[in-house]
C-alpha positions as CSV (number, residue, x, y, z in Angstrom):
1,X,52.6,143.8,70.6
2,X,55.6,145.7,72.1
3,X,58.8,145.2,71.1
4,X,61.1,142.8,73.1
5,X,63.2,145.4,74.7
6,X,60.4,147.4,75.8
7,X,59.1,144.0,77.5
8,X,62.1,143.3,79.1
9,X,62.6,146.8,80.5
10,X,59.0,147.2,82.0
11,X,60.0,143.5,84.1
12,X,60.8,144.0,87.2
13,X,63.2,141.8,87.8
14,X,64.2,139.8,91.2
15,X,67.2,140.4,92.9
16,X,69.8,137.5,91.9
17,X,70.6,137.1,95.7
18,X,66.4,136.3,96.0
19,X,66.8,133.5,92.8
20,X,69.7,131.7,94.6
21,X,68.4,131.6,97.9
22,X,65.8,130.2,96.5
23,X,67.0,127.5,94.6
24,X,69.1,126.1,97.8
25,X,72.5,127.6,96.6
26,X,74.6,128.7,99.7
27,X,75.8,132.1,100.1
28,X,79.7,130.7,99.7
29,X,78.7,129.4,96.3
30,X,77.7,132.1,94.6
31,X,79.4,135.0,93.1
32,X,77.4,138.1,92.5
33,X,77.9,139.9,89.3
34,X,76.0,142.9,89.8
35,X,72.1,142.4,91.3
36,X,70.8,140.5,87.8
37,X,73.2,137.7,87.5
38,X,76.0,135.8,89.2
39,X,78.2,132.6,88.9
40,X,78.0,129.3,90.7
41,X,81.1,127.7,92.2
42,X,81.7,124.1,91.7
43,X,81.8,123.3,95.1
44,X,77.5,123.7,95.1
45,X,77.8,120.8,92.4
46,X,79.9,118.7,94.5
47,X,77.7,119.2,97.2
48,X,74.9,118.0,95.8
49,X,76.6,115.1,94.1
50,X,74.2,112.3,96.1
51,X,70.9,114.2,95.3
52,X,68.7,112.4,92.9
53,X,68.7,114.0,89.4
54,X,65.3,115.9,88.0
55,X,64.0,115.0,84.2
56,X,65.8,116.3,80.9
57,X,63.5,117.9,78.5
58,X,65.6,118.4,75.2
59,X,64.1,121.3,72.8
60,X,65.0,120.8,68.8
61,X,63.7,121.8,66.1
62,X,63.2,121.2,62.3
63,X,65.6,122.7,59.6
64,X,65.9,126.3,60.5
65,X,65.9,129.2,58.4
66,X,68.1,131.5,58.7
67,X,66.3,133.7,60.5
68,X,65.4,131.3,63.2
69,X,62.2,129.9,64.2
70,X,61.8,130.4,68.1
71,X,63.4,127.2,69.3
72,X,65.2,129.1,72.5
73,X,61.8,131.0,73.0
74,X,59.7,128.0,73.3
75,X,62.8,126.6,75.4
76,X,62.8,129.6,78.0
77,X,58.6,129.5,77.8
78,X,58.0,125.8,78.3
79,X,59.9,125.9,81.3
80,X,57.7,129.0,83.1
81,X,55.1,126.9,81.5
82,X,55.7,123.8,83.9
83,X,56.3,126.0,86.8
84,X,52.9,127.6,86.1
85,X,51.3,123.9,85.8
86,X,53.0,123.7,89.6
87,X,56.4,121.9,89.0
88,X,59.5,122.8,89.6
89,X,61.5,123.6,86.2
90,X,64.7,125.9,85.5
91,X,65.9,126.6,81.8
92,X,69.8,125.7,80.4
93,X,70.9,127.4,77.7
94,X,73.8,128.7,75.2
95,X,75.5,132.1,75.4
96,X,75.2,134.2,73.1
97,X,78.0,134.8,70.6
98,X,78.5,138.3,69.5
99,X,78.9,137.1,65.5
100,X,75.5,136.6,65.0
101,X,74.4,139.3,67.1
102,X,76.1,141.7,64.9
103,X,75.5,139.3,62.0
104,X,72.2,137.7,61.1
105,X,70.2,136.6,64.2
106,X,70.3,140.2,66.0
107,X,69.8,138.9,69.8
108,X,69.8,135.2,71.1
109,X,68.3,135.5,74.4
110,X,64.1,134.4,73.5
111,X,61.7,136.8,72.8
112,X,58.2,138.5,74.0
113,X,57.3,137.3,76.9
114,X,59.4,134.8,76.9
115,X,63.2,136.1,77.4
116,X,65.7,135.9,79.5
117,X,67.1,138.9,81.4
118,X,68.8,141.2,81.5
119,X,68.7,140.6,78.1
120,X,71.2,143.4,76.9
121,X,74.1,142.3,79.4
122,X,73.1,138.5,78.3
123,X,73.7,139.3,74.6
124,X,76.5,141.6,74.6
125,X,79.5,140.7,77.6
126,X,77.5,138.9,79.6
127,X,80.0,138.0,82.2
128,X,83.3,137.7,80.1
129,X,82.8,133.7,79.4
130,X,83.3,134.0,75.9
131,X,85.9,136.9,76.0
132,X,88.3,134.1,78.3
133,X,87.9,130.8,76.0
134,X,89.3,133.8,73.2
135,X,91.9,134.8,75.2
136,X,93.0,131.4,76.5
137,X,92.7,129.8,72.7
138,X,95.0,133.0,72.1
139,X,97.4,132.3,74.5
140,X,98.1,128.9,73.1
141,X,99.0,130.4,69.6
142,X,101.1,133.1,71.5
143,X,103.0,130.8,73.4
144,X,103.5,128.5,69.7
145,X,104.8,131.3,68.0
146,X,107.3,132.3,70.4
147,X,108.5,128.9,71.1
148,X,109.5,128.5,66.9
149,X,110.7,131.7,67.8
150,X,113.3,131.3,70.5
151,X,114.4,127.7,70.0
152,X,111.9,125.4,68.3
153,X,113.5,122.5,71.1
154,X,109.9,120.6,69.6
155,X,111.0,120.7,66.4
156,X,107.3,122.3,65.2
157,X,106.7,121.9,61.4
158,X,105.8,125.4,60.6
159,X,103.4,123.5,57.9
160,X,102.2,121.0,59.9
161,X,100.4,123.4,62.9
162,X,97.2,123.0,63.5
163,X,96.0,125.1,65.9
164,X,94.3,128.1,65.2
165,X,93.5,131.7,66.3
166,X,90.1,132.7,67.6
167,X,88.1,135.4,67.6
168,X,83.9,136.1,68.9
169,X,82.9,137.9,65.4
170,X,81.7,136.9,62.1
171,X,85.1,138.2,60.3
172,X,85.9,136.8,56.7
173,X,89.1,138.2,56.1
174,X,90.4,136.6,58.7
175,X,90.1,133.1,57.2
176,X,93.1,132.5,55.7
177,X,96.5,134.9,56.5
178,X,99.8,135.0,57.1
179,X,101.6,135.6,60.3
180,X,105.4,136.8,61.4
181,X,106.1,139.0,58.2
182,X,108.5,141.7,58.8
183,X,111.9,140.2,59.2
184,X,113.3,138.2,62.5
185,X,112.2,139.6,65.0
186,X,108.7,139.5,64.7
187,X,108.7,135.3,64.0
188,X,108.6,133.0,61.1
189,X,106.4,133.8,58.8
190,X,103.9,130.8,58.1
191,X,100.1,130.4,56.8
192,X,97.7,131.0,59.6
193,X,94.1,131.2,60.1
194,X,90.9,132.2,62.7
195,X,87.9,130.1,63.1
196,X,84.7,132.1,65.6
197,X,85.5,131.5,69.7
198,X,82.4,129.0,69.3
199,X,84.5,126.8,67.1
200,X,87.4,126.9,69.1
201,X,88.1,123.7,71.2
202,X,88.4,125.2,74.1
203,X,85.1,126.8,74.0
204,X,84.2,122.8,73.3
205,X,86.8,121.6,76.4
206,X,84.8,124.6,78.5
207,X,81.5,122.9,77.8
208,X,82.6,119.4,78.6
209,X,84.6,119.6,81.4
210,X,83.5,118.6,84.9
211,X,85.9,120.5,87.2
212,X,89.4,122.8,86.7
213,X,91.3,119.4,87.1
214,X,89.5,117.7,83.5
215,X,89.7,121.3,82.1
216,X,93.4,121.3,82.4
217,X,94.1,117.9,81.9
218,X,91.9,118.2,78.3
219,X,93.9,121.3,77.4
220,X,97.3,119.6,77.9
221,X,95.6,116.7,75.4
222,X,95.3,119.1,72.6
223,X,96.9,118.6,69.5
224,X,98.8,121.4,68.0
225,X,100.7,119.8,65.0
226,X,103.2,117.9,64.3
227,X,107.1,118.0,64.4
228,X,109.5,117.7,61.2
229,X,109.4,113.8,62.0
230,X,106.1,113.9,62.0
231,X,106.2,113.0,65.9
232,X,102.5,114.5,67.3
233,X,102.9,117.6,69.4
234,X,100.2,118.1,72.2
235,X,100.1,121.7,74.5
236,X,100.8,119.9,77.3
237,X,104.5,119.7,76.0
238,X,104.6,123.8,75.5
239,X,103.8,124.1,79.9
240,X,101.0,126.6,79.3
241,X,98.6,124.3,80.1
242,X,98.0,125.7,83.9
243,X,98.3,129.6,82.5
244,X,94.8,128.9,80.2
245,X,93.1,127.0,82.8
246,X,93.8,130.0,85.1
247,X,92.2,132.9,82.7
248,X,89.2,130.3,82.6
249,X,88.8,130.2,86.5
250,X,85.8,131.6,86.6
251,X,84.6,131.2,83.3
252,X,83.9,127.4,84.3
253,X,81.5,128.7,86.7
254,X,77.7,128.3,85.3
255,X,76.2,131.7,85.2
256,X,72.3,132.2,86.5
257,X,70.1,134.7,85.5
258,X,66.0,134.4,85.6
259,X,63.5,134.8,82.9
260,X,60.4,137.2,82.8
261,X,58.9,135.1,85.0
262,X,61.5,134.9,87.6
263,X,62.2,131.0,86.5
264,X,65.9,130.6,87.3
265,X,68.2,129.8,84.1
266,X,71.7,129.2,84.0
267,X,73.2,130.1,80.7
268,X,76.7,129.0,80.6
269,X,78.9,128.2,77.2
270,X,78.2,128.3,73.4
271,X,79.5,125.8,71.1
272,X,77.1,126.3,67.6
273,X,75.4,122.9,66.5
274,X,76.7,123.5,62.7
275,X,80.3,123.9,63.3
276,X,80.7,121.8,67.1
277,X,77.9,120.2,68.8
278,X,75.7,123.1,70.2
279,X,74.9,122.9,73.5
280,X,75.5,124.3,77.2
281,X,77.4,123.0,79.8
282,X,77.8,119.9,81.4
283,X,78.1,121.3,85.0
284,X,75.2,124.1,84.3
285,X,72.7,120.8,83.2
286,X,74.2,118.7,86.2
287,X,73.7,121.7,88.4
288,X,70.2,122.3,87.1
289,X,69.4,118.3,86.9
290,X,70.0,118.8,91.0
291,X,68.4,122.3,91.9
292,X,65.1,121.2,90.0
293,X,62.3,118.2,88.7
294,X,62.0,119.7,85.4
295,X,65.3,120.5,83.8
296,X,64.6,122.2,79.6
297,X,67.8,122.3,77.6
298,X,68.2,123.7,74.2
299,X,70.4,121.8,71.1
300,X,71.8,124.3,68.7
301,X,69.3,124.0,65.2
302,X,67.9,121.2,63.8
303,X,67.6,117.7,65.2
304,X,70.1,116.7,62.5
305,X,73.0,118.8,63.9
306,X,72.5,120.0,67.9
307,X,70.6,116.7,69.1
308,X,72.5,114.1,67.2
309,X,75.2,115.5,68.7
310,X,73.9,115.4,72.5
311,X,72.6,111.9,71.5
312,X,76.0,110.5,70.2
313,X,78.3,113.1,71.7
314,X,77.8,115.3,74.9
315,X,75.6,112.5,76.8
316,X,78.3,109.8,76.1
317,X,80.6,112.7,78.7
318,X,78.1,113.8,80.5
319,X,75.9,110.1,81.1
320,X,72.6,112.1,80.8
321,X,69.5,110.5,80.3
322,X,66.9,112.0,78.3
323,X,63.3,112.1,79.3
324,X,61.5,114.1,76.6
325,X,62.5,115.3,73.4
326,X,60.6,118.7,72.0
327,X,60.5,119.7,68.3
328,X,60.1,122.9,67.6
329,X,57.7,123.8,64.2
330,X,56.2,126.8,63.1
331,X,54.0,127.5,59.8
332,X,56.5,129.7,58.4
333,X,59.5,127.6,58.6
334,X,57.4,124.6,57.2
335,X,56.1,126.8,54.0
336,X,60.2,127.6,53.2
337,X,60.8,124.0,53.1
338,X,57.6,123.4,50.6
339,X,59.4,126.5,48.6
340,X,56.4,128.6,48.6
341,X,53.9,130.8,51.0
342,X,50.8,128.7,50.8
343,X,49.0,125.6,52.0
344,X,50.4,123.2,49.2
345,X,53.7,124.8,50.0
346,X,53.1,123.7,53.8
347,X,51.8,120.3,52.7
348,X,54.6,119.8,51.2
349,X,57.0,121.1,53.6
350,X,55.7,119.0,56.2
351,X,57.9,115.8,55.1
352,X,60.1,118.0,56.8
353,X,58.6,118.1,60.3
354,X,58.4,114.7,59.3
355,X,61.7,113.4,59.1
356,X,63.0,115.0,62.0
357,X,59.9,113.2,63.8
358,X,62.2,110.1,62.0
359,X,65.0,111.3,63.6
360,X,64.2,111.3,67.1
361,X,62.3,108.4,67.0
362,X,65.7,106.6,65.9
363,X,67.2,107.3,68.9
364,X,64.4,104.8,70.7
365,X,62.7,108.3,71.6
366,X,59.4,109.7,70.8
367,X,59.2,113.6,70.2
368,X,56.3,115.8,71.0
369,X,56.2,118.9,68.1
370,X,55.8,122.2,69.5
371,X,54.2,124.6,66.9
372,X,55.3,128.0,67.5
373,X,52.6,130.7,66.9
374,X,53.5,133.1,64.6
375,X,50.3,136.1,64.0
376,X,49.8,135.3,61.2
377,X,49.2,132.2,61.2
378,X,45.7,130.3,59.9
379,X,43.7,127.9,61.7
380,X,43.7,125.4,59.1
381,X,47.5,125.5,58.7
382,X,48.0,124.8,62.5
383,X,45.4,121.9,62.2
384,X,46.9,120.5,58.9
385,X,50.6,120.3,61.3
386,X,48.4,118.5,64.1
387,X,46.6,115.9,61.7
388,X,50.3,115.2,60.6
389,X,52.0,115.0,63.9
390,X,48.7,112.6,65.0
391,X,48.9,110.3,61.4
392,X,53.2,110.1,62.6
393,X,52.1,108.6,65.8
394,X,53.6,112.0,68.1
395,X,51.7,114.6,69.9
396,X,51.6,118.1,69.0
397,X,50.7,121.4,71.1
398,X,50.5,124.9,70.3
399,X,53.2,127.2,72.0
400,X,52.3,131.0,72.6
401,X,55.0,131.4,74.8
402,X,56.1,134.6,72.6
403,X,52.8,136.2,73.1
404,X,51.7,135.1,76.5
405,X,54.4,133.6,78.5
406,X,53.7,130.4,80.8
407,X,49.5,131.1,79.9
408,X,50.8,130.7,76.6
409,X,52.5,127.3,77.2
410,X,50.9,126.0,80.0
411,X,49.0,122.9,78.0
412,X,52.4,121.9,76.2
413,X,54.1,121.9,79.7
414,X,51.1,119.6,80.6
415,X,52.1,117.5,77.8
416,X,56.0,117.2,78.1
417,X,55.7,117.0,82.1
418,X,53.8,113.9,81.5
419,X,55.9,112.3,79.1
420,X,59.2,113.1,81.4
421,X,57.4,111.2,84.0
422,X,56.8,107.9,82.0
423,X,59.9,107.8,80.3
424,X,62.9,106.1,82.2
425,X,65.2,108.0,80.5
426,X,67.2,105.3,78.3
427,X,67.6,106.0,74.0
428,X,70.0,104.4,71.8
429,X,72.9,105.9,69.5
430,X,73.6,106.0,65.8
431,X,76.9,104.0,66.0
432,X,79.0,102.7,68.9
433,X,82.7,104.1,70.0
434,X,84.2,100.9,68.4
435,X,83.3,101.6,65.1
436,X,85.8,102.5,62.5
437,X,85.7,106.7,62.0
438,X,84.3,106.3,58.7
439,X,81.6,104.0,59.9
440,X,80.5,106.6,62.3
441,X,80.2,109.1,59.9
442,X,78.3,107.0,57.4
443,X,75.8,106.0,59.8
444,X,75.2,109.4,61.0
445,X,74.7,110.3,57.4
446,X,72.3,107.2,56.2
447,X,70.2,106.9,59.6
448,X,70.3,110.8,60.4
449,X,71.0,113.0,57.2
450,X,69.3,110.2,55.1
451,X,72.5,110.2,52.5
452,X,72.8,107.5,50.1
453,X,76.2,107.1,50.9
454,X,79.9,109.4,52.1
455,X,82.4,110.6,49.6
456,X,86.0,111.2,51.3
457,X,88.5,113.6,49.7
458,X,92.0,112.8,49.0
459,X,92.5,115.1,52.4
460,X,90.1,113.3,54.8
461,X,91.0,109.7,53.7
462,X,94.9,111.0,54.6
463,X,93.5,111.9,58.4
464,X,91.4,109.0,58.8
465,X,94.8,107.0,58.4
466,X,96.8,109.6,60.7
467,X,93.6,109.1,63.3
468,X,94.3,105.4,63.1
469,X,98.1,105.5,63.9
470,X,97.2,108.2,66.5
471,X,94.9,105.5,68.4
472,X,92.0,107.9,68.6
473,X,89.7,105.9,66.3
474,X,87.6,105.3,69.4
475,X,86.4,109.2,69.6
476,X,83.1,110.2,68.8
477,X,82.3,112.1,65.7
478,X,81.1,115.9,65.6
479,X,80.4,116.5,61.8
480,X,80.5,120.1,60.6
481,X,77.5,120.9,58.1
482,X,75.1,123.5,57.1
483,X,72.2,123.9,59.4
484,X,69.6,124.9,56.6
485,X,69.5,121.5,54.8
486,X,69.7,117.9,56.3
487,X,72.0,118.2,53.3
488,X,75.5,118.9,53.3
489,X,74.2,121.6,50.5
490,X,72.3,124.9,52.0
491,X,70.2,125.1,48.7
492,X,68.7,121.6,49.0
493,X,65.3,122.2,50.6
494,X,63.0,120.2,52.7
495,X,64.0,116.4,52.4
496,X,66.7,116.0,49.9
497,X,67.4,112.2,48.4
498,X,70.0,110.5,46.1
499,X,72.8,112.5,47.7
500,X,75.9,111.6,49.5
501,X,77.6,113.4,52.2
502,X,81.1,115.0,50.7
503,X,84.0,115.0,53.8
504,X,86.7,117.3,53.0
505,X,88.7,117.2,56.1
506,X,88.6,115.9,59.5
507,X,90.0,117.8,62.6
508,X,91.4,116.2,65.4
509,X,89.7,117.8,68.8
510,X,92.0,115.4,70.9
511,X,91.7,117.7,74.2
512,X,87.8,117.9,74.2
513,X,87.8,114.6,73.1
514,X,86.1,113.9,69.4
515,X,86.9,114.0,65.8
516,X,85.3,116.9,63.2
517,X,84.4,115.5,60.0
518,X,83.9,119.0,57.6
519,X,81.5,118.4,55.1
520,X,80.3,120.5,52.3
521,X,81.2,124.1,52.3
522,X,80.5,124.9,55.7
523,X,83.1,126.9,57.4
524,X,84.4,127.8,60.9
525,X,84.5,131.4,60.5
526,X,81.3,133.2,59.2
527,X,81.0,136.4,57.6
528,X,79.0,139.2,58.0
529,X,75.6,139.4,55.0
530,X,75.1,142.1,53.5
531,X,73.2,144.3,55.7
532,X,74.2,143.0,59.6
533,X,72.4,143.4,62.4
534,X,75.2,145.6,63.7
535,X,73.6,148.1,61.4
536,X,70.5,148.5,63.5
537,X,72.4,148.3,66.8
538,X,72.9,151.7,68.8
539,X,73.1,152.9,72.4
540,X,72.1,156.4,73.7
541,X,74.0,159.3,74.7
542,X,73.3,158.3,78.5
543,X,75.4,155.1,77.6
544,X,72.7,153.4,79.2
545,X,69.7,152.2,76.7
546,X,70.7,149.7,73.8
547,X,68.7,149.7,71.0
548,X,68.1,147.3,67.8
549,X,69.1,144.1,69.4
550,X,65.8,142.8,68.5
């Protein structure tokens, strides 16, 4: 099979101007960014506001390896696959962020026949989302430094600040530093750190916000520190509130784009699901949810991390109801959680197909797997996943999206169609918004992670009492963990037990509007492995043809 690049050259792609006409958006709405992609205004949202809503499809997946396992492939696939089946269905999904493109994952925008396009602008700059929410997130750390600088009128405890610097690329070094060395006039000198854009809250306010007005009014609520009374300081107090919602004017603005097919997507935002709660944004799924029947979103990794989240978190903002819930599988990913490369391995992996089956189901919703064809895959391992899926009460369907597009995916479109149209849309949550913070986080652990219990450090006991004189004990949790065990340990394989999840901090995300419980060793800035996909990455001397991206 050719390689994805080659694939998405030889498309011929629609003009962007064809893709919007067609989908009902009006000149005066749209905002062309060259002829392969463009930005939505608001004001089609509003516009639509009355129109009846289409069905939610939500794509998971099981634990992940760390190579990934197709889950946005199958997302962008299943969607040509219901348009094939003669439904209307667009695709919403994440940006890309340029640390694991340079990182681990290489590109982020599906593969085969099954991609987004133009892939290379989609992976790289896109249209400057990302580069804003840094530059905004920036801004606020300027504009705290300078006012310790000139006159401190807040009375800012240099070691009570908790905001932090961004930047969009896997950087270690960068974890922990110092800033203002050099004498007076270049600040005071204080402990500092960066955590990835896609941790930043205001890549999470971004996501969640439903207009400039919420944006702003979420940024002002942000908590920066505290003073030497220990009196809470919020940026709405520092007037630079209206300065970031102005560099993030347009990058509010859901940007669409088509797949091979010529299915409209809008890929807007890109919170991860290990380290925030891994999903696009609100007004691209509203928008989409009133352009289409058929609406497929993707959840950032596992269901223990991106749909927990858009379960407990992002639909409590948003109000969405969920009308069919997708797992992705494949072969591969099942035989690394059964620690080996054959069948028994598989058999034994499966218990973890089978518990994020579990998962889903505890939500009062009931999952279709998706098992994503790899070549070199046996028969009787892909009939071994079905017999499961059948003896757990869930359907399961093959997806060769990778390999044949919507043919490919056509009969699992079939499938999930049909169970969007008998659902009604209603699930429950693990915990309710007046439980105590630690509650929420133990029952996220017990009926999600399946932990025998939480241990809080000395660290997160002392926030959970700060969060209680705060009065934001009512927020939603968004806990921070590996994505390559249900575990809060990456080494623990398929479906650990007698464990307990370890909380070493919780961060306040007052502005976007939840709490972020850190547990094991997970952290918000990555680094680079050994050999990054960076490596591989080159462009021609025409400064036209990127290569190595896949």
């Amino acid at each position: 099979m050719k390689p994805d690049i080659e694939i998405a050259r030889e498309t011929k792609l629609e003009d962007i101007e064809v893709i919007r006409e067609k989908l009902g958006i009006a000149d005066d709405e749209f905002l062309p960014y060259g002829r392969y992609k463009g930005k939505i205004t608001l004001h089609a949202l509003e516009r639509l506001k009355d129109k009846e809503n289409g069905k939610l499809i939500v794509v998971t997946a099981i634990t992940p390896t760390k190579y990934g396992e197709g889950k946005t492939t199958t997302a962008i696939g299943l969607s040509m696959g219901i348009n094939r089946i003669g439904k209307k269905s667009m695709v919403t999904l994440r940006e890309p962020s340029l640390g694991p493109v340079f990182g681990v994952k290489g590109g982020a925008a599906g593969g085969g026949y099954s991609q987004v396009l133009p892939m290379e602008e989609i992976n790289l700059h896109f249209t400057g989302d990302i580069h804003a929410i840094t530059t905004a997130n920036n801004l606020l750390s300027a504009f705290i430094g300078n006012h310790i600088h000139y006159s401190n009128d807040l009375r800012l405890d240099t070691r009570k600040i908790y905001w932090k610097r961004a930047i969009d690329m896997n950087d270690r070094d960068l974890r922990s530093i110092v800033v203002g060395l050099g004498g007076k006039a270049h600040g005071y000198p204080r402990e500092d750190r960066f955590i990835i854009s896609a941790a930043s809250e205001i890549m999470a306010i971004l996501t969640l916000s439903e207009n400039i007005k919420d944006l702003k009014n979420r940024m002002c609520n942000i908590l920066i520190g505290f003073s030497r009374n220990d009196t809470p300081v919020y940026v709405g107090q520092l007037k630079v509130c209206g300065a970031m919602a102005m560099l993030l004017k347009d990058a509010i603005k859901p940007n669409l784009v088509q797949t091979i097919e010529h299915t409209p997507a809008l890929i807007h935002s890109g919170p991860f699901a290990n380290i925030s709660f891994g999903t696009n944004s609100v007004v691209a799924t509203k928008l989409a949810l009133k352009l289409s029947d058929y609406v497929v979103t993707e959840t950032g990794f596992g269901a223990d991390l991106g749909f927990e989240k858009f379960v407990d978190l992002v639909s409590r903002v948003a109000g969405y109801k969920i009308h069919a819930v997708v797992i992705v599988a494949t072969v591969r990913a099942l035989k690394h959680q059964g620690s080996g490369e054959d069948l028994n391995a598989l058999k034994t992996g499966l218990a973890n197909l089978g518990k994020h089956i579990d998962i889903v189901k505890g939500f009062a919703l009931k999952p279709i797997v998706a098992i994503n064809i790899f070549p070199d895959d046996k028969e009787e391992e892909l009939i071994l996943v079905k017999e499961f899926c059948s003896a757990k009460g869930v359907e399961a369907e093959k997806c060769e999206g990778f390999a044949a597009g919507s043919m490919g995916t056509a009969a699992l479109a079939e499938k999930v169609a049909a169970a969007a149209d008998a659902a009604d849309g209603t699930f429950t949550r693990a915990y309710e918004p007046e439980d105590p913070v630690e509650v929420k986080i133990e029952k996220v652990a017990a009926k999600v992670y399946g932990a025998d219990g939480v241990i809080f450090s000395w660290d997160a006991k002392h926030k959970l009492k700060l969060i209680k004189k705060l009065g934001l004990t009512h927020l939603p949790v968004c806990i921070a963990k590996t994505q390559l065990s249900l575990s809060d340990n990456s080494d623990k394989l398929n479906v650990p037990t007698g464990w307990r999840l370890n909380v070493n901090e919780i961060e306040i995300a007052g502005g976007a509007g939840y709490l972020v419980p850190i547990a094991g060793d997970i952290m918000l800035m990555p680094g680079l492995p050994k050999s990054p996909s960076a490596e591989f990455i080159d462009i021609d001397d025409t400064g036209e043809n990127v290569t190595g991206l896949f």
